[in-house]
ROLUM-340110 format. One record per residue: x, y, z of N, C-alpha, C in turn. Coordinates in Angstrom, 2 decimals, always signed. Layout:
{{X,Y,Z},{X,Y,Z},{X,Y,Z}}
...
***
This chain:
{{+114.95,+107.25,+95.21},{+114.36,+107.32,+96.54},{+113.09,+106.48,+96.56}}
{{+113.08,+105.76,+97.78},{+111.89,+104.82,+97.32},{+110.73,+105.50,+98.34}}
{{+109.41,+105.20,+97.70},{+108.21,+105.91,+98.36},{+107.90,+105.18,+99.19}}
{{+108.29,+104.04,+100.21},{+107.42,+103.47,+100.78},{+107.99,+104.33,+102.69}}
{{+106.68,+104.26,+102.88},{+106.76,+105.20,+104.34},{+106.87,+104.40,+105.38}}
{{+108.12,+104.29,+106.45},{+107.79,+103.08,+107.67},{+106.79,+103.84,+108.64}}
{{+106.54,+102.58,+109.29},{+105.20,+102.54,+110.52},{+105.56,+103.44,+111.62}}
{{+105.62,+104.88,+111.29},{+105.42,+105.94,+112.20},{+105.17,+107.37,+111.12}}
{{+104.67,+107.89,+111.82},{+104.66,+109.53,+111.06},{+105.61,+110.60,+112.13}}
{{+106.05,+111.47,+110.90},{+106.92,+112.32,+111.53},{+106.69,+113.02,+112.71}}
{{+105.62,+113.60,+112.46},{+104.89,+114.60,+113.53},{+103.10,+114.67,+113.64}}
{{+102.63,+114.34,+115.32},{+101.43,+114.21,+114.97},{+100.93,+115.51,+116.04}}
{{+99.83,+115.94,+115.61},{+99.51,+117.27,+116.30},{+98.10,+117.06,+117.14}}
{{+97.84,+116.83,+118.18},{+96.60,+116.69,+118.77},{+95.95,+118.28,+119.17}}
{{+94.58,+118.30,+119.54},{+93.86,+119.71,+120.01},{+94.25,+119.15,+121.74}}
{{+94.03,+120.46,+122.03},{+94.22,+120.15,+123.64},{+92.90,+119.50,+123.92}}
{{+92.15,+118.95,+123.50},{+91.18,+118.13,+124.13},{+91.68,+116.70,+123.78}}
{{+92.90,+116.26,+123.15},{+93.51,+115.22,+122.64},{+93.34,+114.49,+122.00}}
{{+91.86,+115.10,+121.03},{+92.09,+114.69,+119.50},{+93.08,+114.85,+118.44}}
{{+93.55,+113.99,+117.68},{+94.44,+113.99,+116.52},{+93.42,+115.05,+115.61}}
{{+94.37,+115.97,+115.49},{+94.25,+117.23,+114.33},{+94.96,+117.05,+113.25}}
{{+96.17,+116.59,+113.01},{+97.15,+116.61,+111.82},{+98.30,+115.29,+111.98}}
{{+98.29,+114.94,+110.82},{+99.87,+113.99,+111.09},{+100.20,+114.98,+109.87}}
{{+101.70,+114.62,+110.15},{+102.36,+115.88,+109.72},{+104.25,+114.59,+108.57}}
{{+104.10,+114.42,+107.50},{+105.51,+114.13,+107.15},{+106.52,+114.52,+106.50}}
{{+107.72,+114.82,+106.93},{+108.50,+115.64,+106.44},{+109.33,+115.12,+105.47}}
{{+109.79,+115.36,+104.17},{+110.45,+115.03,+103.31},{+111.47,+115.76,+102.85}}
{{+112.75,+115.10,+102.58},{+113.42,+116.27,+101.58},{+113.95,+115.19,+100.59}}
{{+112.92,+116.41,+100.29},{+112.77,+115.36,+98.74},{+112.40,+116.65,+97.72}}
{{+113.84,+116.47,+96.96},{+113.78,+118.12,+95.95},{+113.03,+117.81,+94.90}}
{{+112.40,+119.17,+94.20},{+111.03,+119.52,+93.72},{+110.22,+118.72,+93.70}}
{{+109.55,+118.82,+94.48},{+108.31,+117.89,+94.98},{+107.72,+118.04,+94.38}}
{{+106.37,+117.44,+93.48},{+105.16,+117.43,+92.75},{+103.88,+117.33,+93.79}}
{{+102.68,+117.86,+93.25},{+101.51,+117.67,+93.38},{+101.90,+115.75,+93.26}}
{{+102.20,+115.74,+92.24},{+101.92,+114.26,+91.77},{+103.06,+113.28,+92.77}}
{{+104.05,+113.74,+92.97},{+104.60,+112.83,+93.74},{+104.04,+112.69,+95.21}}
{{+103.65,+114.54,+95.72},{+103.25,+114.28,+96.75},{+101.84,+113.55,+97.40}}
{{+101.16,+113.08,+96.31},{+99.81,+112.02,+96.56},{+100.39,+110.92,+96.56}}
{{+101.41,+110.35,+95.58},{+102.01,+109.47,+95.72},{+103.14,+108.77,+96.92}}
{{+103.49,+109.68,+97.82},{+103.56,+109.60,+98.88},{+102.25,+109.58,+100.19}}
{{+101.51,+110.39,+99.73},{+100.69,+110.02,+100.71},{+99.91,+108.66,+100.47}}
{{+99.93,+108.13,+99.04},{+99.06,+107.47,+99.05},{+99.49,+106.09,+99.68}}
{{+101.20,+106.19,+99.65},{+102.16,+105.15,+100.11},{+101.86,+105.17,+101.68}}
{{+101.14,+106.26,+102.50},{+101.82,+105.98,+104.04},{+100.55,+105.27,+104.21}}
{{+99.28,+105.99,+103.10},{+97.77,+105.43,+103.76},{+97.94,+103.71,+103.40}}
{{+98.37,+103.48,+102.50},{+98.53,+101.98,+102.59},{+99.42,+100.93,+103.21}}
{{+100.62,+101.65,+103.71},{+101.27,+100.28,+104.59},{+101.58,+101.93,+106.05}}
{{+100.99,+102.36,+106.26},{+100.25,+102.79,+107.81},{+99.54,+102.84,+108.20}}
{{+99.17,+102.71,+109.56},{+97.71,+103.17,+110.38},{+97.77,+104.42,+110.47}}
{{+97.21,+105.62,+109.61},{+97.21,+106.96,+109.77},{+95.38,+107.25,+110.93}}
{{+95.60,+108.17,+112.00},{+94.79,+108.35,+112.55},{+93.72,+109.10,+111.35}}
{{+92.58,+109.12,+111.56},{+91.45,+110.12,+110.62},{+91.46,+111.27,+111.05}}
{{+92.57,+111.89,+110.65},{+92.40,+113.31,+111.39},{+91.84,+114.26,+110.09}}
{{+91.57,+115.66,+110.39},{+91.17,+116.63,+109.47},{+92.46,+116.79,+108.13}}
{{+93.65,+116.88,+108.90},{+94.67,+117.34,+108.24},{+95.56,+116.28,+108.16}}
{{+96.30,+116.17,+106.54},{+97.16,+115.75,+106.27},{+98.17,+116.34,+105.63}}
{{+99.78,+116.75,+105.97},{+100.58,+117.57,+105.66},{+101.81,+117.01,+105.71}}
{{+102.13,+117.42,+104.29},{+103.68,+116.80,+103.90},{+104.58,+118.13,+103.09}}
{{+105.69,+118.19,+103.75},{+106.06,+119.02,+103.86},{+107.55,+119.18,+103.34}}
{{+108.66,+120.09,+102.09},{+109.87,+119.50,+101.89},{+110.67,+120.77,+102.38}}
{{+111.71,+120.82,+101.74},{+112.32,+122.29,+101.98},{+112.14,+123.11,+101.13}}
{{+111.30,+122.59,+99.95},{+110.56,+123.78,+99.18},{+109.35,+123.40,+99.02}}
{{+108.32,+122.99,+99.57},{+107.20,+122.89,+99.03},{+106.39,+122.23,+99.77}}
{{+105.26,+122.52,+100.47},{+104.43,+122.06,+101.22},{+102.71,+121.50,+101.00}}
{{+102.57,+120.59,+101.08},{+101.09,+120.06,+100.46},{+99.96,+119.82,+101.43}}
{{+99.19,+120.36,+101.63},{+98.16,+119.81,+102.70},{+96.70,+119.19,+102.04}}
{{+96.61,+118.15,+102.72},{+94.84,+117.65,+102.52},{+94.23,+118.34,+103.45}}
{{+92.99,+118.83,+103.20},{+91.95,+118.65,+104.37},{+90.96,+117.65,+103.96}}
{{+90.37,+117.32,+105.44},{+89.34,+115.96,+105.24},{+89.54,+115.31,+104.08}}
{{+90.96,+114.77,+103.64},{+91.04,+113.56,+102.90},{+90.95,+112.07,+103.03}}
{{+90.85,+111.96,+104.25},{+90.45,+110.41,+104.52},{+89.07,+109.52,+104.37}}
{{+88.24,+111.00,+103.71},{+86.52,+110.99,+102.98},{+87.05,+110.75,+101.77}}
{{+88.01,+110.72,+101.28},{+88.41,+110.57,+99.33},{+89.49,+109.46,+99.60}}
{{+89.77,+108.85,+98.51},{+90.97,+107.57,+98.65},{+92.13,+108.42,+98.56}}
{{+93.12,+107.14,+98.42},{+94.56,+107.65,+98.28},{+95.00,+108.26,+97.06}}
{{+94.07,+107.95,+96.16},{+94.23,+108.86,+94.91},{+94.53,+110.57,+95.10}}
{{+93.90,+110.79,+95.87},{+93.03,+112.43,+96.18},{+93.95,+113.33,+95.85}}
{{+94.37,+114.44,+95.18},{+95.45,+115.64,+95.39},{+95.87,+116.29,+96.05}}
{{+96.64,+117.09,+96.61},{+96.61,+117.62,+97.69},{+95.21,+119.10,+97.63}}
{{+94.81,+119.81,+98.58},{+94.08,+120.19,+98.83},{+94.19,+121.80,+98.55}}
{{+95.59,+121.95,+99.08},{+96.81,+123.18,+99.30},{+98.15,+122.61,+98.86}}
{{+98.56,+123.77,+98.11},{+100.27,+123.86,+97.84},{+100.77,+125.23,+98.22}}
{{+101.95,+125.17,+99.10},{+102.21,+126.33,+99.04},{+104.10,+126.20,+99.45}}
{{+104.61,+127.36,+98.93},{+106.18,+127.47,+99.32},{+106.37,+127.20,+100.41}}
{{+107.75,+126.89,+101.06},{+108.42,+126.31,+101.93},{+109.60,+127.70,+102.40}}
{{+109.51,+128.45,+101.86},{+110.73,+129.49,+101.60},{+111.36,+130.39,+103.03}}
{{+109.99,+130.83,+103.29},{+110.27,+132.06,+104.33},{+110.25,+130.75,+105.22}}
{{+109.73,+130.02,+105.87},{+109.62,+129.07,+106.93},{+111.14,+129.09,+106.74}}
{{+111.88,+128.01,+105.66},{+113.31,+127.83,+105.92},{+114.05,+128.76,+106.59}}
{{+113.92,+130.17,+106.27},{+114.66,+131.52,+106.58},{+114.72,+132.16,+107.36}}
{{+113.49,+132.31,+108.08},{+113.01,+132.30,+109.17},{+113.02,+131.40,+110.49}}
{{+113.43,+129.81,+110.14},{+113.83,+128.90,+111.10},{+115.56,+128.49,+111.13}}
{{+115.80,+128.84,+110.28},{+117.23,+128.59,+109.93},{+118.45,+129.10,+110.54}}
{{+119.29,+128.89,+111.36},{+119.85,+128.96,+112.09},{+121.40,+129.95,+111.09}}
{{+121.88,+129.27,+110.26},{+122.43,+129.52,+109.26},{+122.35,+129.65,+107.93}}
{{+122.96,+130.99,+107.05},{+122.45,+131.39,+105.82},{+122.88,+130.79,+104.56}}
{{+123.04,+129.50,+105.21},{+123.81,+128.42,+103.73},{+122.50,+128.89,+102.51}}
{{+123.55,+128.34,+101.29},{+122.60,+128.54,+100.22},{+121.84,+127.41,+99.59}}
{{+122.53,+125.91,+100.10},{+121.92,+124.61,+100.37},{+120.60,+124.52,+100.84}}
{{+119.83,+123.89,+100.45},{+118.42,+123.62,+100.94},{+118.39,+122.43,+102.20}}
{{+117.71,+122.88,+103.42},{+118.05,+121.97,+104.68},{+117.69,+120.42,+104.45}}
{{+118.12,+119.52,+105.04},{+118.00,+118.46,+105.02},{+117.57,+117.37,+105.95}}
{{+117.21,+116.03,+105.96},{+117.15,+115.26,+107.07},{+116.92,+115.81,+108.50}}
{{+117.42,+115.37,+109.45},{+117.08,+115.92,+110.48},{+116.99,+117.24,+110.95}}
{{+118.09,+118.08,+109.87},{+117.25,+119.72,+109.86},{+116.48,+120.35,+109.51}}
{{+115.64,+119.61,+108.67},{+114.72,+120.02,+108.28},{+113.89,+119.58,+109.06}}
{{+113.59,+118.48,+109.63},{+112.79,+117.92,+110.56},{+112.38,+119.24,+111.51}}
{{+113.85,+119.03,+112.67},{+113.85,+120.03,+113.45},{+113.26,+121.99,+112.89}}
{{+113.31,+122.36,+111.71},{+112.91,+123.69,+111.45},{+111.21,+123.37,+111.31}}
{{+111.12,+122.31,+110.50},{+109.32,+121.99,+110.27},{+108.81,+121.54,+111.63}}
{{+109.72,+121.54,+112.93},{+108.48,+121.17,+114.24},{+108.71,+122.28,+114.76}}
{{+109.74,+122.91,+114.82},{+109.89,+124.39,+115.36},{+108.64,+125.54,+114.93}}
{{+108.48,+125.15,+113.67},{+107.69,+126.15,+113.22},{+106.02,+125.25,+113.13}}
{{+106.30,+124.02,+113.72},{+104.58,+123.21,+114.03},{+104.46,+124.26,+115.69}}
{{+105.40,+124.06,+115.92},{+105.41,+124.74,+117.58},{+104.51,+126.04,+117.74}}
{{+105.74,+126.86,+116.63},{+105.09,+128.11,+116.83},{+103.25,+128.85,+116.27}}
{{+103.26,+127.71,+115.18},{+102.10,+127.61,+114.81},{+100.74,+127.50,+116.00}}
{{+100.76,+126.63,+116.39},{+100.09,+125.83,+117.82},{+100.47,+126.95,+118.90}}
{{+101.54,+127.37,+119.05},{+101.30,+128.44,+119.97},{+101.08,+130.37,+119.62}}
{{+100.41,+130.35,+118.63},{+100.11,+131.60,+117.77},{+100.83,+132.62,+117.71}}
{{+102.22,+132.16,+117.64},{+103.25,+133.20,+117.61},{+103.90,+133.50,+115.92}}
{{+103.23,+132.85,+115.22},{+103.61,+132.71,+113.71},{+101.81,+133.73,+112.77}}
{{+101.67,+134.50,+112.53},{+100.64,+135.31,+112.18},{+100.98,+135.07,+110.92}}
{{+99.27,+135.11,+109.70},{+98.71,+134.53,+108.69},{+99.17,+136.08,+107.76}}
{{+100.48,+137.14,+107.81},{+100.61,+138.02,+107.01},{+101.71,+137.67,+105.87}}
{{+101.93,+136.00,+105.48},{+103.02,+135.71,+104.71},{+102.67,+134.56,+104.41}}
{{+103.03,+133.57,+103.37},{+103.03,+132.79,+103.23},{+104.26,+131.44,+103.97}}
{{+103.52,+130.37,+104.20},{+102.61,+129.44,+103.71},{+101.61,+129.59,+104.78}}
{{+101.37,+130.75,+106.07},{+100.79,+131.23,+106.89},{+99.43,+131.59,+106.26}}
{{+99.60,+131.85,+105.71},{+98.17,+132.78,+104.93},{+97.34,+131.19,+103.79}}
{{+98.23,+130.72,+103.45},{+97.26,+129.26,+103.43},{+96.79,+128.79,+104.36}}
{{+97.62,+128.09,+105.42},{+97.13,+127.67,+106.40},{+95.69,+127.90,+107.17}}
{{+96.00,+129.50,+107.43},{+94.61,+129.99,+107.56},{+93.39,+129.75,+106.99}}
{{+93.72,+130.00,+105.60},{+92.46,+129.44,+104.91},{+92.47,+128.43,+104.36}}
{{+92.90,+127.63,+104.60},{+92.39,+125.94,+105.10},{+91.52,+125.54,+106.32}}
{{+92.04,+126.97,+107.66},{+91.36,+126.07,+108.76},{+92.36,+125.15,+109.99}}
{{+93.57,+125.18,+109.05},{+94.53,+124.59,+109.98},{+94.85,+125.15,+110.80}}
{{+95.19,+126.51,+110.22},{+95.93,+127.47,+112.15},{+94.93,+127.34,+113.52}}
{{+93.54,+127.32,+112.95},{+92.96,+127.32,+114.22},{+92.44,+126.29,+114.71}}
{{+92.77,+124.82,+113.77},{+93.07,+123.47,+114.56},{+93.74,+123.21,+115.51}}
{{+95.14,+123.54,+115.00},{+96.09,+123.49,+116.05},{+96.37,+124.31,+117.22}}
{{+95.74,+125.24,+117.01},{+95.93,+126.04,+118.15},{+96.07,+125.87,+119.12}}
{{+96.75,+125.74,+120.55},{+96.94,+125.35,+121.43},{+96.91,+124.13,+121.51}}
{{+97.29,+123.79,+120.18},{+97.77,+122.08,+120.29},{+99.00,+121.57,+120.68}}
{{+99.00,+120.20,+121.23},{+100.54,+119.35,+121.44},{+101.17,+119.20,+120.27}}
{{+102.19,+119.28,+119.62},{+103.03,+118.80,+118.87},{+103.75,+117.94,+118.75}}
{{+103.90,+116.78,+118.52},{+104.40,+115.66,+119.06},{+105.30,+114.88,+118.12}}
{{+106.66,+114.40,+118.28},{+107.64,+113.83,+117.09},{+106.87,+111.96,+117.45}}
{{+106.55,+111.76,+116.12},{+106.75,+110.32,+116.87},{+107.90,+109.34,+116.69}}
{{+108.11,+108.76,+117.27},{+109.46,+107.61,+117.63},{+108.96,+106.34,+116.83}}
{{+109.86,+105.48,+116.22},{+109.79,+104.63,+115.73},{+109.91,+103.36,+116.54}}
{{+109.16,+102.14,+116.75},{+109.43,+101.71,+117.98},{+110.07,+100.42,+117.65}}
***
Protein backbone atom coordinates (compact mmCIF):
# COMPACT_ATOMS: atom_id res chain seq x y z
CA UNK A 1 0.00 0.00 0.00
CA UNK A 2 1.59 3.10 -0.91
CA UNK A 3 1.58 6.16 1.62
CA UNK A 4 1.25 8.89 -0.59
CA UNK A 5 -2.15 10.88 0.16
CA UNK A 6 -4.02 12.64 -3.01
CA UNK A 7 -4.99 16.40 -2.87
CA UNK A 8 -8.13 16.14 -0.73
CA UNK A 9 -8.81 14.97 2.86
CA UNK A 10 -11.44 12.65 3.76
CA UNK A 11 -13.41 14.64 6.11
CA UNK A 12 -13.05 18.21 7.23
CA UNK A 13 -14.95 19.49 10.32
CA UNK A 14 -15.48 23.29 10.71
CA UNK A 15 -16.99 25.16 14.24
CA UNK A 16 -20.16 26.82 13.39
CA UNK A 17 -18.38 30.04 13.24
CA UNK A 18 -16.59 28.31 10.09
CA UNK A 19 -13.37 27.77 11.30
CA UNK A 20 -11.56 24.49 10.32
CA UNK A 21 -11.46 22.40 13.63
CA UNK A 22 -10.27 18.95 12.29
CA UNK A 23 -9.36 17.27 8.96
CA UNK A 24 -10.19 14.01 9.54
CA UNK A 25 -8.46 10.68 7.18
CA UNK A 26 -9.78 7.53 7.00
CA UNK A 27 -7.77 4.45 6.36
CA UNK A 28 -8.16 0.82 6.26
CA UNK A 29 -5.25 -0.01 6.67
CA UNK A 30 -4.89 -3.22 9.11
CA UNK A 31 -2.86 -2.81 12.32
CA UNK A 32 -2.00 0.47 12.11
CA UNK A 33 1.12 1.76 14.03
CA UNK A 34 1.86 4.83 15.98
CA UNK A 35 4.71 4.65 13.48
CA UNK A 36 2.93 4.17 10.37
CA UNK A 37 0.35 6.46 11.40
CA UNK A 38 2.93 9.68 11.47
CA UNK A 39 4.08 8.30 8.50
CA UNK A 40 1.00 8.87 6.90
CA UNK A 41 0.42 11.97 8.25
CA UNK A 42 3.61 13.05 7.53
CA UNK A 43 2.85 12.00 3.73
CA UNK A 44 -0.50 14.25 3.48
CA UNK A 45 1.49 17.34 5.27
CA UNK A 46 3.90 17.16 2.43
CA UNK A 47 2.21 16.73 -0.94
CA UNK A 48 -1.20 18.57 0.71
CA UNK A 49 -2.44 21.85 1.64
CA UNK A 50 -3.74 20.71 5.11
CA UNK A 51 -5.72 23.71 6.73
CA UNK A 52 -3.90 24.62 10.47
CA UNK A 53 -6.49 23.36 12.30
CA UNK A 54 -6.25 22.18 16.15
CA UNK A 55 -6.96 18.58 15.20
CA UNK A 56 -5.53 16.06 13.15
CA UNK A 57 -7.26 12.54 12.97
CA UNK A 58 -6.64 9.41 11.20
CA UNK A 59 -8.62 6.89 11.72
CA UNK A 60 -8.76 2.72 10.64
CA UNK A 61 -11.16 0.04 11.55
CA UNK A 62 -9.11 -0.67 14.45
CA UNK A 63 -7.29 2.09 15.57
CA UNK A 64 -7.55 5.70 15.75
CA UNK A 65 -4.70 8.44 16.14
CA UNK A 66 -5.23 12.02 16.87
CA UNK A 67 -2.75 15.12 16.95
CA UNK A 68 -3.63 18.07 18.77
CA UNK A 69 -1.96 21.38 17.76
CA UNK A 70 0.46 19.49 15.59
CA UNK A 71 1.04 21.83 12.92
CA UNK A 72 3.39 23.78 15.91
CA UNK A 73 5.73 20.39 15.59
CA UNK A 74 6.86 18.98 12.02
CA UNK A 75 5.78 16.01 10.28
CA UNK A 76 7.89 13.97 12.36
CA UNK A 77 5.52 14.51 15.51
CA UNK A 78 3.58 11.22 17.01
CA UNK A 79 0.35 11.04 17.34
CA UNK A 80 -0.92 12.82 20.41
CA UNK A 81 -3.83 10.08 21.24
CA UNK A 82 -4.32 6.41 20.35
CA UNK A 83 -7.23 4.84 20.97
CA UNK A 84 -9.51 1.62 19.69
CA UNK A 85 -11.76 1.75 16.85
CA UNK A 86 -13.98 -1.18 18.27
CA UNK A 87 -17.25 -0.07 19.80
CA UNK A 88 -17.49 2.83 17.03
CA UNK A 89 -17.42 -0.18 14.36
CA UNK A 90 -20.33 -1.98 16.41
CA UNK A 91 -22.13 0.51 17.18
CA UNK A 92 -22.18 2.03 13.49
CA UNK A 93 -22.37 -1.14 11.76
CA UNK A 94 -25.19 -2.03 10.07
CA UNK A 95 -24.24 -5.77 9.94
CA UNK A 96 -22.55 -8.32 12.38
CA UNK A 97 -19.91 -9.63 9.87
CA UNK A 98 -16.81 -10.73 11.59
CA UNK A 99 -14.65 -8.92 8.77
CA UNK A 100 -13.29 -5.62 9.67
CA UNK A 101 -15.20 -2.70 7.50
CA UNK A 102 -13.64 -1.40 4.62
CA UNK A 103 -13.27 1.40 1.94
CA UNK A 104 -16.22 3.19 1.55
CA UNK A 105 -17.76 1.54 4.68
CA UNK A 106 -15.76 2.48 6.70
CA UNK A 107 -15.74 5.90 5.41
CA UNK A 108 -19.45 6.08 5.72
CA UNK A 109 -19.43 4.54 9.71
CA UNK A 110 -16.32 7.13 10.58
CA UNK A 111 -18.66 10.27 9.27
CA UNK A 112 -21.70 8.84 10.78
CA UNK A 113 -20.14 8.77 13.96
CA UNK A 114 -18.12 12.51 13.03
CA UNK A 115 -21.95 13.42 12.82
CA UNK A 116 -22.98 12.20 15.89
CA UNK A 117 -20.07 13.49 17.64
CA UNK A 118 -20.74 17.28 16.44
CA UNK A 119 -24.20 16.78 17.29
CA UNK A 120 -23.68 15.46 21.07
CA UNK A 121 -25.54 12.48 20.73
CA UNK A 122 -22.39 10.15 21.23
CA UNK A 123 -21.45 10.74 25.32
CA UNK A 124 -17.63 10.47 26.69
CA UNK A 125 -18.83 6.99 28.94
CA UNK A 126 -16.75 4.56 26.46
CA UNK A 127 -14.10 4.61 24.54
CA UNK A 128 -12.60 6.23 21.94
CA UNK A 129 -15.31 8.88 23.45
CA UNK A 130 -13.62 9.29 26.62
CA UNK A 131 -10.32 10.22 24.71
CA UNK A 132 -11.75 12.49 22.67
CA UNK A 133 -12.92 14.36 25.55
CA UNK A 134 -9.79 14.67 26.98
CA UNK A 135 -8.11 15.90 24.16
CA UNK A 136 -10.63 18.73 23.80
CA UNK A 137 -11.99 17.45 20.59
CA UNK A 138 -15.66 16.73 21.55
CA UNK A 139 -16.09 20.22 22.43
CA UNK A 140 -14.41 21.51 19.19
CA UNK A 141 -16.69 20.05 17.19
CA UNK A 142 -19.57 20.58 18.73
CA UNK A 143 -22.12 21.88 16.73
CA UNK A 144 -19.87 21.61 13.98
CA UNK A 145 -20.38 20.99 10.00
CA UNK A 146 -19.02 17.79 8.97
CA UNK A 147 -18.05 17.82 5.67
CA UNK A 148 -16.79 14.79 3.04
CA UNK A 149 -14.48 16.42 0.76
CA UNK A 150 -14.67 15.63 -3.06
CA UNK A 151 -11.80 15.21 -5.09
CA UNK A 152 -11.90 17.66 -7.86
Amino acid sequence: MSLYAPDRHDIVIQNPDGQFVAVVDVKSYKNLTPEIATALRRTRMLHTLLPQTPYYLLVSQEKGFLWKNAWREGPETPPTYEFPMDSVITRYRKSKQEEKPFGRELESLALRWLHDLADAKVWANEEPEKTLALSGFTDSVKEGMVMVEVSE
